[in-house]
Backbone bond lengths (Angstrom), bond angles and torsions (degrees), N, CA, C in turn:
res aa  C-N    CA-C-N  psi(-1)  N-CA   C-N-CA  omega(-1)  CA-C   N-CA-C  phi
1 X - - - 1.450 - - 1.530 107.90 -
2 X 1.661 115.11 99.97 1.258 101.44 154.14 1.658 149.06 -79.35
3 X 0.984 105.75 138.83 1.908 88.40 -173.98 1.662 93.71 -117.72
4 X 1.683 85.73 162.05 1.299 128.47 -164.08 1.902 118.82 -114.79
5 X 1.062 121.05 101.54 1.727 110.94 -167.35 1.403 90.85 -103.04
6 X 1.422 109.52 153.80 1.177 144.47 -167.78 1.413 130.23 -140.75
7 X 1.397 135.96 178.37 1.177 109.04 -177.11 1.380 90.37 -131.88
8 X 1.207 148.09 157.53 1.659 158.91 169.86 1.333 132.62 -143.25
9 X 1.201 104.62 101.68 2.089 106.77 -178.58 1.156 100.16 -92.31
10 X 1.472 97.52 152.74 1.535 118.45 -179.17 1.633 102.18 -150.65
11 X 1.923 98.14 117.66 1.363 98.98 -163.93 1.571 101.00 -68.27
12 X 1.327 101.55 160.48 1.481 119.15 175.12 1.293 128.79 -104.88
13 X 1.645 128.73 112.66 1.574 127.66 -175.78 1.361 114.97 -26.53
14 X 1.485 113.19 137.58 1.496 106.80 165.87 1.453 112.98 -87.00
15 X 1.820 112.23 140.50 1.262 95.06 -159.33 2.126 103.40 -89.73
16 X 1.596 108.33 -2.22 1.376 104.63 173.65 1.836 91.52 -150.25
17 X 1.606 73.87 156.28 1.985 87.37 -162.91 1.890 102.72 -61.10
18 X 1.469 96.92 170.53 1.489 103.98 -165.18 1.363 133.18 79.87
19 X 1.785 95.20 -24.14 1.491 104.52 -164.43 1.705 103.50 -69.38
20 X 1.403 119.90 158.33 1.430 118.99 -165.52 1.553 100.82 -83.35
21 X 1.190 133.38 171.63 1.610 143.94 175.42 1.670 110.84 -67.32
22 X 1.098 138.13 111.45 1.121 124.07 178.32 1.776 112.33 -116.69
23 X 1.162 124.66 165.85 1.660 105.88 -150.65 1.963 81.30 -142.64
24 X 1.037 101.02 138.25 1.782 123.19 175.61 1.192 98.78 -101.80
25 X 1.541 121.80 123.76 1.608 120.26 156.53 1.575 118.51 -94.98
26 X 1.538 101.31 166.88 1.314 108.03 -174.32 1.616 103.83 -133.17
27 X 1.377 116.15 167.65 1.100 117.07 165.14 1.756 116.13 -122.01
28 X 1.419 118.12 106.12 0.785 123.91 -168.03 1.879 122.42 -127.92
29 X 1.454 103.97 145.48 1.484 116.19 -162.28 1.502 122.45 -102.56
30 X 1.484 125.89 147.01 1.618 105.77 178.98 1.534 95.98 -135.85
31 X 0.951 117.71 176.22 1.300 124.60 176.36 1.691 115.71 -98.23
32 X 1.074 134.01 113.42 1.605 124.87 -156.82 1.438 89.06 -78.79
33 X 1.596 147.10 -39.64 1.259 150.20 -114.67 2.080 81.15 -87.91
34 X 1.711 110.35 -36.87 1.114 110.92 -165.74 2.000 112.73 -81.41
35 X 1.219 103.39 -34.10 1.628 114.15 157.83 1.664 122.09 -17.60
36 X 1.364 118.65 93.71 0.952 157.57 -163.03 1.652 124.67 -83.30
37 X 1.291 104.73 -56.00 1.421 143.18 159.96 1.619 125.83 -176.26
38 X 1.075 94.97 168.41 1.803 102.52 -174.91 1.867 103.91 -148.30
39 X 1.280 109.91 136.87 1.590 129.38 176.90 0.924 100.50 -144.93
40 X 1.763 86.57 126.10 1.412 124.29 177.50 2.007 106.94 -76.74
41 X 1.354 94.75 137.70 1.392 101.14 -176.28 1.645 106.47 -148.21
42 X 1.157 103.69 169.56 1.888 121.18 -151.77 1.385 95.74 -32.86
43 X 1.344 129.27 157.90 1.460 153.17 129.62 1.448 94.51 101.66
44 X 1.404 119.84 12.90 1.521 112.90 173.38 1.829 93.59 99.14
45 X 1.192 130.83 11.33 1.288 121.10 -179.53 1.446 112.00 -109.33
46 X 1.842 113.70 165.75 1.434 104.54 -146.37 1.897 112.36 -144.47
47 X 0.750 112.80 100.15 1.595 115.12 -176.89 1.485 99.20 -56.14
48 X 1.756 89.62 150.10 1.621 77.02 174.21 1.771 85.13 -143.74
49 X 1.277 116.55 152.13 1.445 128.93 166.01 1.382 119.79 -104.72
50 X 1.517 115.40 141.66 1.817 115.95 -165.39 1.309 80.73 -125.75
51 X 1.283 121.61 173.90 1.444 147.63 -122.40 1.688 69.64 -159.74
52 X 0.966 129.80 53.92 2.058 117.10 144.33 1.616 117.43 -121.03
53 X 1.263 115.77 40.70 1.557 111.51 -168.75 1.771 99.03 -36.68
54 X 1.346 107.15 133.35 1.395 102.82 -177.87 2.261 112.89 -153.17
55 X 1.422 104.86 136.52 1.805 85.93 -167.67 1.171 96.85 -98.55
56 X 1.219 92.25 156.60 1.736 121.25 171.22 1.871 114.05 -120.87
57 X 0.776 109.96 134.06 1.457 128.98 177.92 1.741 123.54 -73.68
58 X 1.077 133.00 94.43 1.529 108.68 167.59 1.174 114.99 -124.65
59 X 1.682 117.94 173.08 1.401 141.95 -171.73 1.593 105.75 -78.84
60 X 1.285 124.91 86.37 1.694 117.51 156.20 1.197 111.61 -94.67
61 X 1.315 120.88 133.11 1.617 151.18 141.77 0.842 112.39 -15.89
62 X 1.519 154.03 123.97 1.213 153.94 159.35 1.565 112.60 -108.97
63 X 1.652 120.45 95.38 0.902 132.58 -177.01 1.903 125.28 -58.54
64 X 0.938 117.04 177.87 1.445 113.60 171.41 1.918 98.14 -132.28
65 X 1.317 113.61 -173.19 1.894 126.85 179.55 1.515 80.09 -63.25
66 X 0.829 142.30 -60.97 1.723 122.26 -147.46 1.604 109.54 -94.25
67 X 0.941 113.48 24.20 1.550 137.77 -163.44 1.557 118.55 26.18
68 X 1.189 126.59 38.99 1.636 143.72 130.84 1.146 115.28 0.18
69 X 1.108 164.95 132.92 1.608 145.94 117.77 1.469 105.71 -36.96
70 X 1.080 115.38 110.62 1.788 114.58 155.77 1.360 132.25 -65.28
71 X 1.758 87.72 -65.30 1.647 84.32 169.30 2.012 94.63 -162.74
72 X 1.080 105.57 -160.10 1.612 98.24 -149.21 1.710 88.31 -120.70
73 X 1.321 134.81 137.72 1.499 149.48 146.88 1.084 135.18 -71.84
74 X 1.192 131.83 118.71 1.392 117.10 -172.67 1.610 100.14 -108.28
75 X 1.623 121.76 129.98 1.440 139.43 -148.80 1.533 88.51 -138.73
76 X 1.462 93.01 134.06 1.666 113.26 170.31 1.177 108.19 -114.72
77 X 1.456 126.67 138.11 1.415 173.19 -140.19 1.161 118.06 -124.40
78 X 1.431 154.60 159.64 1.360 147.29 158.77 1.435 105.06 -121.56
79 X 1.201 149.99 140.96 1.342 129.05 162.58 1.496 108.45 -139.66
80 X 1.679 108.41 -176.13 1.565 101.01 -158.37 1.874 83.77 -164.69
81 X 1.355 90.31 119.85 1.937 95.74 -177.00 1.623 103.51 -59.41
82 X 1.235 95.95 153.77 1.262 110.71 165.90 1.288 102.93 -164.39
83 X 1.757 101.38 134.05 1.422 130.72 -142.87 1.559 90.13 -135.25
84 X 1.921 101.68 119.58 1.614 96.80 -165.00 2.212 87.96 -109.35
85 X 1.076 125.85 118.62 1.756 118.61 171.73 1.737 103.57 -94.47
86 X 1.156 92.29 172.57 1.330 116.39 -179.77 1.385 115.25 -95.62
87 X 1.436 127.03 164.82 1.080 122.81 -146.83 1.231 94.16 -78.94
88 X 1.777 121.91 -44.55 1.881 89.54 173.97 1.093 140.73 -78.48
89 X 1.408 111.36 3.33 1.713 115.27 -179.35 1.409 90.05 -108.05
90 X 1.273 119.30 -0.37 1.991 103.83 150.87 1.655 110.97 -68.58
91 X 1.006 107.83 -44.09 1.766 115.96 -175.18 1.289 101.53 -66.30
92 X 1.207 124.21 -38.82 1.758 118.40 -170.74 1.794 96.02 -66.83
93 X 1.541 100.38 -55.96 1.660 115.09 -171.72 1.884 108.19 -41.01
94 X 1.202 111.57 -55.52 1.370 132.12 172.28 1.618 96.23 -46.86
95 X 1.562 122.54 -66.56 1.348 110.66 -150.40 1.873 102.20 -69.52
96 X 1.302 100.90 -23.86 1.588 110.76 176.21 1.263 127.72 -46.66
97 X 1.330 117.69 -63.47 1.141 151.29 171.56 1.469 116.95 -74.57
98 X 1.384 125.64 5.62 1.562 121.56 174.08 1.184 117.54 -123.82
């Protein structure tokens, strides 16, 4: 299993209004073995698709005519990661993988 590190911001709540956007990074890993496909998109940055189709469960509302909640559904989902890098850990990703 090879892995792949990356870098990932995730903006951070402002904790009083006005305040500017501030963004937390992470360092985060994927497994290339699962890499599926990848598209290249604006500014040199690069989607990438993993090979984990995987379900998730959620709570829908089940309304009535007067639009009530009655009672609650539980609905399955399929999903499939997608891992967006930045333009230089697109170039690293690229030089990795070629």
């Amino acid at each position: 299993m090879k892995q792949f590190y990356y870098t990932r911001k995730e903006p951070v709540a402002p904790t009083t209004e006005g305040e500017e956007l501030t963004f937390k990074t992470f360092q985060d890993s994927m497994n290339l073995d699962k890499v599926i496909r990848s598209i290249g998109l604006e500014d040199g940055q690069r989607l990438i698709l993993l090979d984990d189709l995987h379900e998730r469960y959620k709570e829908v509302p089940i309304r009535n005519k007067q639009g009530k909640v009655t009672s609650i559904k539980q609905v399955k989902d399929a999903f499939q990661s997608e891992i967006y890098l930045s333009a230089e850990d697109s170039v690293r990703f690229v030089e990795a993988t070629t």
